[in-house]
N, C-alpha and C positions, 0 to 999 in steps of 0.2 A: 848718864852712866852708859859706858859700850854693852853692846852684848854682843860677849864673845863664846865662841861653840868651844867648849870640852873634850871634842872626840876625839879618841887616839889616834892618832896617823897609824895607819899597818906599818908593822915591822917586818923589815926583810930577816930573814932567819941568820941564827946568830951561827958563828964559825961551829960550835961544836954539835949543831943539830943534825948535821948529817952524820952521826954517830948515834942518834937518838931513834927509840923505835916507841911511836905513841902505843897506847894500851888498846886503843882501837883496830890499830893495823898490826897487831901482833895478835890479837883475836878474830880478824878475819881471816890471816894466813892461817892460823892453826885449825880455824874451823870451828873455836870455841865461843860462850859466850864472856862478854866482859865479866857477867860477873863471877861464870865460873875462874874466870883470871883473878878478880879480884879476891876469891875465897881461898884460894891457891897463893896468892902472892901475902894474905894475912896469917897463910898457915908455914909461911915459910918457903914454898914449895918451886917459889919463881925465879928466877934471875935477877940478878941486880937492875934496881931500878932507883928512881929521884921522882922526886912532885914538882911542880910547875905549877903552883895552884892548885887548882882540882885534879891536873892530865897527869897521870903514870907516864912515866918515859923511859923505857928498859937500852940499857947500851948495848950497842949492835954486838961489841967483843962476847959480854956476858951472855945473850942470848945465842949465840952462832954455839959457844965452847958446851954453853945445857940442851940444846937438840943432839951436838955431835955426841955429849955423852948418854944422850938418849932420857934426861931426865924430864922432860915431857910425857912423857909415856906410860908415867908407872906411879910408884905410892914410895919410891927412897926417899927417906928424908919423914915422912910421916911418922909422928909420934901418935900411939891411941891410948 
C-alpha cells in the first residue's frame, strides 16, 4: 500500500478576495476586539459580511459605505 500525504497544497487567493476584509483585520483597524465584532455583527449592527468556514469576511464596498455613514460609531440600528 503507498502512503500518500493529505496536506492541502496552499491556495493562492481567489479573484474576489481582494474585495474581502477578514474579521481580524477589520478589528484591528477599528481598534476593537473580535469579539466585540462579533456581538455587534450578531446584533445586526455590522456590514455585510459571508463565512468561509469559521473566518467573517466583510466586503470592502459594504464596509467603506458603514464608516462613511458613520455607523461604526453609535447604537443606529439597535433594537432594546
Amino acid at each position: 500500500m503507498d502512503d500518500f500525504s493529505w496536506t492541502a497544497a496552499p491556495q493562492p487567493p481567489g479573484l474576489l478576495d481582494e474585495g474581502l476584509i477578514p474579521e481580524a483585520d477589520l478589528a484591528e483597524s477599528l481598534g476593537w476586539s473580535r469579539d466585540w465584532i462579533g456581538k455587534r455583527r450578531r446584533r445586526g449592527e455590522m456590514p455585510t459580511h459571508i463565512k468561509r468556514g469559521r473566518t467573517v469576511l466583510y466586503l470592502r464596498p459594504a464596509v467603506e459605505a458603514w464608516l462613511r455613514a458613520g455607523l461604526h460609531s453609535g447604537n443606529e440600528g439597535v433594537t432594546r
